[in-house]
C-alpha positions in Angstrom: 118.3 -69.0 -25.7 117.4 -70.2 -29.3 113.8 -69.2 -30.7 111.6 -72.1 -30.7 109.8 -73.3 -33.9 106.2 -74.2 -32.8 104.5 -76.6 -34.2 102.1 -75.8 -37.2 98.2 -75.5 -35.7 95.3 -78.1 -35.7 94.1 -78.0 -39.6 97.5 -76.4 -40.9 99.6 -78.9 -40.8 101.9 -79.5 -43.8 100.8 -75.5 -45.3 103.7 -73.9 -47.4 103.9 -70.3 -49.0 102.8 -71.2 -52.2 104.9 -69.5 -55.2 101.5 -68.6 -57.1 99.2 -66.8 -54.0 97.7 -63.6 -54.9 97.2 -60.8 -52.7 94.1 -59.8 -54.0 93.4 -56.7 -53.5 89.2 -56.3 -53.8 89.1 -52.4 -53.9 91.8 -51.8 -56.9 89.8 -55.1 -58.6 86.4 -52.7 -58.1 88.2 -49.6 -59.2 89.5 -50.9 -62.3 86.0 -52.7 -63.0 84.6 -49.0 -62.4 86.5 -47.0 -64.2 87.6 -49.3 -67.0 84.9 -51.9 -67.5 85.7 -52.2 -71.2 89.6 -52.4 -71.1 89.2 -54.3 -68.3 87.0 -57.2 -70.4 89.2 -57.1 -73.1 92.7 -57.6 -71.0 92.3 -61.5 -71.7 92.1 -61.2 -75.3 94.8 -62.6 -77.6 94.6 -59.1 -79.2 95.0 -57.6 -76.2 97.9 -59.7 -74.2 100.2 -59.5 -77.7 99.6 -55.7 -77.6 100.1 -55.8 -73.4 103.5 -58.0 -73.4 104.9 -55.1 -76.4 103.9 -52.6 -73.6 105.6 -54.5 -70.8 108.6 -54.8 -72.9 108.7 -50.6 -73.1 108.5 -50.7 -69.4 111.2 -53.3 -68.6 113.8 -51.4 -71.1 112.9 -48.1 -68.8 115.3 -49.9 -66.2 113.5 -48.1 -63.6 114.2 -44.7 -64.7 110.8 -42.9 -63.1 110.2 -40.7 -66.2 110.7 -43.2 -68.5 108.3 -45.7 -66.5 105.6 -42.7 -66.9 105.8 -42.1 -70.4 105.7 -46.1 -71.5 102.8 -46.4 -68.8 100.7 -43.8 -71.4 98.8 -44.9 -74.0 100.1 -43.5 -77.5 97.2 -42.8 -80.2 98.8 -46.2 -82.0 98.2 -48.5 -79.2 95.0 -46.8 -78.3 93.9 -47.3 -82.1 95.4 -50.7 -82.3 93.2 -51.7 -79.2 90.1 -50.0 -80.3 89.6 -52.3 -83.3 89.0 -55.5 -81.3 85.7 -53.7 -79.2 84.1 -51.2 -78.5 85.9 -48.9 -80.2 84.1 -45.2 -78.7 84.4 -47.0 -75.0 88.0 -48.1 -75.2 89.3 -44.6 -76.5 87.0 -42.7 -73.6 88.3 -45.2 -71.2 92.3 -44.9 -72.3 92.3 -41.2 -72.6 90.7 -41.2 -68.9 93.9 -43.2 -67.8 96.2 -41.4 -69.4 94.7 -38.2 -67.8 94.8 -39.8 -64.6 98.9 -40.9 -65.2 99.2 -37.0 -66.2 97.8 -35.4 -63.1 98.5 -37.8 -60.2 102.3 -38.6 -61.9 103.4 -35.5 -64.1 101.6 -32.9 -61.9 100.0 -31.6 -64.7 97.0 -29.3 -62.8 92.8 -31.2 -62.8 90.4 -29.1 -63.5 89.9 -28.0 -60.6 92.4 -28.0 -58.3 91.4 -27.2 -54.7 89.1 -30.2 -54.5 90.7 -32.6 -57.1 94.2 -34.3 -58.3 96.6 -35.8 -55.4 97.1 -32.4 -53.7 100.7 -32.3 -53.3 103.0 -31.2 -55.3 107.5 -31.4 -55.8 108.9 -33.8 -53.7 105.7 -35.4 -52.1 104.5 -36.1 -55.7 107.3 -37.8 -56.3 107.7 -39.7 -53.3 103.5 -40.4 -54.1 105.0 -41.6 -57.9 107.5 -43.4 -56.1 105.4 -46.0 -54.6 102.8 -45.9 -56.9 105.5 -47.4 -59.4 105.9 -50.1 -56.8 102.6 -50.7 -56.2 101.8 -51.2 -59.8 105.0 -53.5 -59.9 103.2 -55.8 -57.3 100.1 -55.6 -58.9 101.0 -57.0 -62.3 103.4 -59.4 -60.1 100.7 -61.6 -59.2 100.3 -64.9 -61.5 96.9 -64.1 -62.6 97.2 -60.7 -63.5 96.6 -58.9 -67.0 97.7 -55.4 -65.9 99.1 -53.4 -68.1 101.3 -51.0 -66.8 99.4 -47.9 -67.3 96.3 -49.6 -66.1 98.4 -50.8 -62.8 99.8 -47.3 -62.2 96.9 -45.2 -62.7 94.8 -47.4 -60.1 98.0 -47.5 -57.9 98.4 -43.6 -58.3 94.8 -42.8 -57.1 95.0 -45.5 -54.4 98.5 -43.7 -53.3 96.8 -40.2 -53.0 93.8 -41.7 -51.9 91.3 -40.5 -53.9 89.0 -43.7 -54.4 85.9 -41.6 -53.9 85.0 -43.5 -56.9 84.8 -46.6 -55.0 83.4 -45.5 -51.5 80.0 -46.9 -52.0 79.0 -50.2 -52.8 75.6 -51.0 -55.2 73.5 -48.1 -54.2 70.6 -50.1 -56.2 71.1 -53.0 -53.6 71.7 -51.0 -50.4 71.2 -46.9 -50.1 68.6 -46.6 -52.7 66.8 -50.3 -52.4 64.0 -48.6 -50.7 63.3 -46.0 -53.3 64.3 -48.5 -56.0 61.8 -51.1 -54.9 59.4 -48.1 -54.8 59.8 -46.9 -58.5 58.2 -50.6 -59.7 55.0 -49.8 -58.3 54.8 -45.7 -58.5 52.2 -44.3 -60.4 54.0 -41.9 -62.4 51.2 -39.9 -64.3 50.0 -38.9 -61.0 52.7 -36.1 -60.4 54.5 -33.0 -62.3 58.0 -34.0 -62.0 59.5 -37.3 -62.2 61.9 -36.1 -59.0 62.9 -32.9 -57.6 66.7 -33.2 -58.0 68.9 -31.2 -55.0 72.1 -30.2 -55.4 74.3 -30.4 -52.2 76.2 -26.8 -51.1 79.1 -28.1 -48.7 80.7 -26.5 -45.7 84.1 -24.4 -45.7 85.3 -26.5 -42.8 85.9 -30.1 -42.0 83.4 -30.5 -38.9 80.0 -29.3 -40.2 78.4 -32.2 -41.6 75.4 -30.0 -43.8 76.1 -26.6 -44.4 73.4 -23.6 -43.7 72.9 -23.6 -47.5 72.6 -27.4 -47.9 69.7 -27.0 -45.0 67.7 -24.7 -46.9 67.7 -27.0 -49.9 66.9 -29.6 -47.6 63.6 -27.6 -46.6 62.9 -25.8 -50.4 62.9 -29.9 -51.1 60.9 -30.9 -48.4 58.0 -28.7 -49.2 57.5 -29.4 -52.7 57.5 -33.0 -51.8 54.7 -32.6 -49.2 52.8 -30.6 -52.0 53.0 -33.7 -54.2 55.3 -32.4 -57.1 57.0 -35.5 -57.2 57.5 -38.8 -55.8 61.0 -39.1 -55.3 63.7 -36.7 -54.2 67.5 -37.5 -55.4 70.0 -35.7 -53.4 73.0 -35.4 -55.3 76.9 -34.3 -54.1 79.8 -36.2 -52.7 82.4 -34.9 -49.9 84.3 -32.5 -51.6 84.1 -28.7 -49.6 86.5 -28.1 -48.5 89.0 -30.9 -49.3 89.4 -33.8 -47.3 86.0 -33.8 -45.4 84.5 -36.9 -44.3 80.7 -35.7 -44.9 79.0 -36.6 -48.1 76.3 -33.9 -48.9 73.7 -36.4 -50.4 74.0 -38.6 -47.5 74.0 -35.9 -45.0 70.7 -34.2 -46.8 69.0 -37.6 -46.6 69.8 -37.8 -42.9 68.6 -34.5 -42.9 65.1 -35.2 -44.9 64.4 -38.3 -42.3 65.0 -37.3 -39.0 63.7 -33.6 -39.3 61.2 -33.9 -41.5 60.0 -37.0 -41.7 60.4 -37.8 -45.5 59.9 -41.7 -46.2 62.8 -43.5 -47.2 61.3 -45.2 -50.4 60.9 -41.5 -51.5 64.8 -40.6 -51.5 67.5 -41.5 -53.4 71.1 -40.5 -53.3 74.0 -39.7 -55.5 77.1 -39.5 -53.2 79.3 -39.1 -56.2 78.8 -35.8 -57.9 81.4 -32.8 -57.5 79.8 -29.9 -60.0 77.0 -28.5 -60.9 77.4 -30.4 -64.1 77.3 -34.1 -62.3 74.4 -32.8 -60.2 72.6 -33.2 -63.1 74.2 -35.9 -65.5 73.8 -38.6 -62.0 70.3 -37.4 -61.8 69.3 -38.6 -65.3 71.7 -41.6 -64.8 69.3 -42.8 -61.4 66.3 -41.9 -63.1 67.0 -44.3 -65.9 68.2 -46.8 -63.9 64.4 -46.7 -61.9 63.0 -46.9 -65.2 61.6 -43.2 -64.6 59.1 -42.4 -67.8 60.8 -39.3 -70.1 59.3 -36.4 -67.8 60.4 -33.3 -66.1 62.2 -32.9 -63.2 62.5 -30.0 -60.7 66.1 -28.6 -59.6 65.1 -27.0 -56.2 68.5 -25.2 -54.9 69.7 -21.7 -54.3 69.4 -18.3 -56.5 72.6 -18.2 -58.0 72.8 -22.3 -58.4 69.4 -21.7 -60.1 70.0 -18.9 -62.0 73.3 -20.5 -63.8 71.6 -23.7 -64.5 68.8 -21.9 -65.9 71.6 -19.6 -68.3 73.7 -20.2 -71.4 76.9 -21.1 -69.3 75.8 -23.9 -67.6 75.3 -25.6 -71.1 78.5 -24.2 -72.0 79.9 -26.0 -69.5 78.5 -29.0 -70.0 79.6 -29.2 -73.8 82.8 -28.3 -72.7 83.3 -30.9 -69.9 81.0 -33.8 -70.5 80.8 -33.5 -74.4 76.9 -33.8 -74.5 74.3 -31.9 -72.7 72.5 -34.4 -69.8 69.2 -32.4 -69.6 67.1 -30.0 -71.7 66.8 -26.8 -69.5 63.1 -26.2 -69.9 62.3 -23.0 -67.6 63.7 -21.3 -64.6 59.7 -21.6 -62.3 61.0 -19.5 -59.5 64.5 -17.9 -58.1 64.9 -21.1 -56.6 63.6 -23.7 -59.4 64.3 -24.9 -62.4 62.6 -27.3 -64.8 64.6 -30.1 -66.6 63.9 -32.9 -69.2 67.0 -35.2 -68.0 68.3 -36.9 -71.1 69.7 -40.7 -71.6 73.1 -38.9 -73.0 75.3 -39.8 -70.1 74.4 -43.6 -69.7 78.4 -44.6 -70.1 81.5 -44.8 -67.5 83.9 -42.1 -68.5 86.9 -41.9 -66.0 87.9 -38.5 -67.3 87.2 -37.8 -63.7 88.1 -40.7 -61.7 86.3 -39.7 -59.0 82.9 -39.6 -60.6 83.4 -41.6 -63.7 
């Protein structure tokens, strides 16, 4: 028996595939937006598009070789130079070097920083099957009528969308939904009254995937808790994101703000949370970033974790560290107080997107 063609529903009568639709795909639109805000705004640029169509040309002449695709979807020091002299020159070069270290670990298995918790976590044949339709992906991507992807641009969001790591992404406006409370709350704060502008609480994750706060993570919790109840501060921001061990669900600032409410009664308006940060060095760098964004006055805050956290904040490595990964230093390390304290004047330093790590840009 034949199929039978039904007829087109009430209100979709006469409705053809149309040759220009768009797939639209919202969470690679916010990725690129979030980890190249700059690039991205200059994509539509005469400047740009001449430069973009020369680049498309590279990758057409690749013929699909895979290696070949990878190299032209890398940003030489020409183009990157060429680019940087229609904007912002400092953000386009931090931006491009971030993609091209995103094309080199998630496409030419070249090893992150630190590899049990970051980079696509395969490696061989599954990275190149993971290459394989991140390639397509990308073509799809800059398929669509209205697109201005360049091929590096579509295959580095296409590679981290492939291994999913959008971690980047996994949060919406904190301003506008986690943090409104506390936001709200910073207008009308009377600053002067306290020490510390925040006591600033580093998450400690599990070693498995089922525990949502670690033992450690529930000691800060209390450390925090009590200097808050003693009035050193009227906020506290609970920094980490869900990354011990790899592939956990739990994100420590969330689970530490659970934490804070239900078992010990903390306000809301009084917590905010970073549910991005990986390192130590993060911890603090998002810290400064929130505080500046609540308009926070230029004042110490208190890092209230462990002994050995505290200890290597409080030392010459930790600002070793910092140079050496974030190229600036986020905070002044004014004085370790206790074993479990340390004093901090967060600087404005680190008030720019940089998607060296794409996960916490």
């Amino acid at each position: 028996m034949p199929f039978l063609l039904a007829s087109p529903a009430s209100g979709m009568a006469g409705t053809v595939p149309s040759a220009t639709a768009t797939a639209d795909d919202r969470v690679l639109a916010t990725l690129q937006r979030q980890l190249f805000p700059t690039v991205t705004a200059m994509m539509a640029t005469p400047a740009a598009r001449a430069l973009l169509a020369e680049r498309a040309g590279r990758d057409a002449r690749c013929k699909g070789d895979t290696s070949c695709r990878i190299e032209a979807a890398r940003w030489s020091d020409a183009d990157i130079a060429r680019l940087a002299t229609q904007g912002d020159g400092a953000a386009i070069r931090r931006e491009l070097a971030g993609l091209n270290k995103v094309i080199a670990v998630y496409a030419q298995g070249v090893a992150p920083a630190y590899p049990l918790i970051d980079g696509p976590g395969v490696t061989g044949p599954a990275l190149m099957a993971l290459v394989a339709t991140a390639l397509a992906s990308g073509d799809a991507l800059r398929a669509e009528p209205v697109s201005a992807h360049d091929p590096g641009l579509a295959l580095a969001l296409t590679l981290l969308d492939s291994a999913d790591r959008l971690e980047a992404v996994h949060f919406g406006p904190l301003a506008a939904q986690e943090n409104a409370l506390a936001f709200r709350h910073a207008r009308t704060v009377a600053w002067s009254r306290y020490k510390y502008s925040a006591i600033i609480v580093p998450g400690i994750g599990p070693e498995d995937l089922t525990t949502p706060l670690s033992a450690a993570g529930k000691l800060n919790v209390h450390m925090a808790a009590a200097r808050y109840r003693a009035g050193l501060a009227p906020f506290i921001i609970l920094s980490g994101s869900a990354v011990h061990p790899r592939g956990t669900l739990f994100f420590e600032a969330i689970e530490m703000r659970r934490a804070l409410i239900e078992r010990y009664g903390v306000p809301a308006e009084a917590l905010v949370v970073d549910p991005y940060a990986r390192h130590t060095t993060t911890n603090v760098r998002n810290a400064a970033r929130l505080l500046a964004a609540m308009n926070a006055p230029s004042k110490p805050a208190l890092v209230v974790t462990n002994v050995g956290q505290a200890s290597y904040i409080a030392g010459p490595a930790f600002a070793e560290r910092n140079q050496r990964e974030l190229g600036y230093q986020p905070a002044e390390i004014k004085a370790q107080r206790s074993p479990n304290e340390v004093e901090i004047l967060p600087r404005r330093t680190g008030l720019f997107i940089d998607p060296a790590d794409p996960l916490d840009p």
